[in-house]
N, C-alpha and C positions, 0 to 999 in steps of 0.2 A: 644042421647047425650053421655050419658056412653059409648056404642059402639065407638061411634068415638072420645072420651078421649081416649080409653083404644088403639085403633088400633093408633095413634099419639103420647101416651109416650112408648108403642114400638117400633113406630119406630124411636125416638129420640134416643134409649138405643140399639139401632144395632151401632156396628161398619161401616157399610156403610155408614150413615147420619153423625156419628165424623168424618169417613175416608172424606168425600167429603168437611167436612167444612174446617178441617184444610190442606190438598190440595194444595188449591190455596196461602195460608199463606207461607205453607213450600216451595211451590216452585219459588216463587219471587227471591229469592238468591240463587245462588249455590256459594260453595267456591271456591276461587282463585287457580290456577292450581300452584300459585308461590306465595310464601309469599312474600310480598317485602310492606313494612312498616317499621316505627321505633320505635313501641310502641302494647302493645295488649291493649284493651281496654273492660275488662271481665263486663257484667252486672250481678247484682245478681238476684237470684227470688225465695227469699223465705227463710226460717229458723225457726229452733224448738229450744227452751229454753230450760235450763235444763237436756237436757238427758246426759250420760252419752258418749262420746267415746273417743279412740285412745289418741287422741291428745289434749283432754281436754272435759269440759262440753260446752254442746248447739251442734247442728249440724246444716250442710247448707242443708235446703230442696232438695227434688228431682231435680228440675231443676236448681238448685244451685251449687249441686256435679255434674248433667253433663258438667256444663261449665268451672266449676273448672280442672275435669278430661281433657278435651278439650284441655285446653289452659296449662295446666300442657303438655301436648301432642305437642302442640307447643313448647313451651318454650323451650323442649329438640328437637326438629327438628332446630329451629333457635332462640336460647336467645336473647329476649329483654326482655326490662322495661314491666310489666305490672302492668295498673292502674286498679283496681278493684272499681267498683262504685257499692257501695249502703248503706241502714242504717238500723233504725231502724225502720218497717212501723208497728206495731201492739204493741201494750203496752206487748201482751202475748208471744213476738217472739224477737229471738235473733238480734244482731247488726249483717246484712248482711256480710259488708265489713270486720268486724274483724274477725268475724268466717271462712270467705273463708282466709282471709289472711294465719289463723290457721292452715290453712290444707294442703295451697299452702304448704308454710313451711316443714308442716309436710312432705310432697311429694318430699322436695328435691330445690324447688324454695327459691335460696336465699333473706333474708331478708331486703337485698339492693337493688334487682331487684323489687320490690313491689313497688307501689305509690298506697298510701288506701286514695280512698273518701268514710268515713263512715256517711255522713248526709241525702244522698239522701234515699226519699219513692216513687219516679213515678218515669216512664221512663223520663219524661219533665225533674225532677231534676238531676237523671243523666246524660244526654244530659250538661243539663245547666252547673252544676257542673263539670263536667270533661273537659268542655271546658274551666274552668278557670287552672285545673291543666296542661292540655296541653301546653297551651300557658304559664305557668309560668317555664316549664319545657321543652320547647322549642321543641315538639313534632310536628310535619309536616304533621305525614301519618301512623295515628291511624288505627289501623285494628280491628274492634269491633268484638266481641264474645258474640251472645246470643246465645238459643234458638232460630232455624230455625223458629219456630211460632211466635217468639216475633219479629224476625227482621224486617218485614213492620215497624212494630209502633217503633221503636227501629229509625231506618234510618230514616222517618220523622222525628222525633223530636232532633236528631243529624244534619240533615240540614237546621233542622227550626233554629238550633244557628249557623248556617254556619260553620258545621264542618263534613270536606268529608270524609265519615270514610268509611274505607273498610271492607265492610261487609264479615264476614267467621261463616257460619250460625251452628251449632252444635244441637246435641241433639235431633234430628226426632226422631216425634211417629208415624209418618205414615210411613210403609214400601212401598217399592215401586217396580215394576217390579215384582208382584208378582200372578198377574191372580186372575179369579173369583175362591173364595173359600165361600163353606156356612156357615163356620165361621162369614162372615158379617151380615149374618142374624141371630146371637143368641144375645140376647140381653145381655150388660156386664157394671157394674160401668166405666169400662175401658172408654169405650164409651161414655158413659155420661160425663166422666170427659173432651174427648177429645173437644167434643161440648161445652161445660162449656167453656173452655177454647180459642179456638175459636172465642165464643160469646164475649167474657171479651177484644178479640185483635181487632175484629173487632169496635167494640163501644169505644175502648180505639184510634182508629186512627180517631175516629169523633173528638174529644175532640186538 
């Protein structure tokens, strides 16, 4: 029984067993060859209290700054409105949407171009949520921005509130086109987090 624990959180902790789960997640969406919408629509994932940077105290989590960066990346290829959705999900963690707003900001995104939904904790309530600012804001043809891993769950539950958002997936952990390397076989936190992660999108699109 040890034996075969030990040989199966090895291989849970290789980058081969992350690389395959998240995969099929990242590769459901590819980005649009043409921007052509009238709104971005940034989802948050995640944030840290308290620390210390740039632009002020609390920072937006890892996958928070890459969609931030993202859609900062848009913005200057073709300015629209972007509505950032998210709040506060953990009593120990910063208000998503104010903190991304912070930085957009900070990065040059004017602070009339912003529409902040700062109440949503799940992807359901960002969905839900930002369909009420859309339509109050008379938005048509929202072009959503997560994490390539979040987008499955992201996109159901944006057209469980009948809202066709055009998916522009950012942020991959899985490289691609890249051939067998035995890198995949050493086992890495990396790895486990990618599975982690994975596991949490997959059981997040049961719901």
């Amino acid at each position: 029984m040890m034996t075969i624990m030990a040989v199966l959180m090895y291989a849970v902790s290789t980058p081969l067993v992350g690389s395959a789960a998240l995969q099929p997640l990242e590769s459901r969406y590819a980005p649009p060859a043409v921007i052509d919408g009238d709104v971005y629509v940034m989802l948050t994932g995640g944030s840290v209290q308290g620390t210390p940077e740039p632009s002020g105290i609390g920072s937006p989590g890892v996958y928070t700054l890459s969609r931030i960066a993202a859609v900062a990346e848009l913005y200057a290829k073709k300015p629209l409105p972007i509505l950032i959705s998210g709040g506060q999900v953990y009593e120990d963690s910063g208000n998503e949407g104010r903190l991304s707003m912070r930085v957009l900001t900070a990065l040059g995104v004017p602070a009339k171009d912003i529409v902040l939904e700062d109440q949503s904790r799940t992807t359901q309530e960002n969905a839900r949520y930002s369909k009420a600012l859309l339509e109050k804001n008379g938005y048509k043809k929202p072009i959503l921005v997560t994490s390539a891993f979040h987008m499955p769950r992201a996109m159901k539950h944006f057209r469980a509130q009948q809202v066709e958002a055009i998916p522009y997936p950012v942020g991959y952990l899985n490289s691609r086109n890249t051939g067998w390397s035995a890198r995949q076989l050493l086992p890495s936190s990396s790895a486990l987090d990618w599975l982690s992660t994975a596991l949490k999108e997959y059981i997040g699109m049961l719901q």
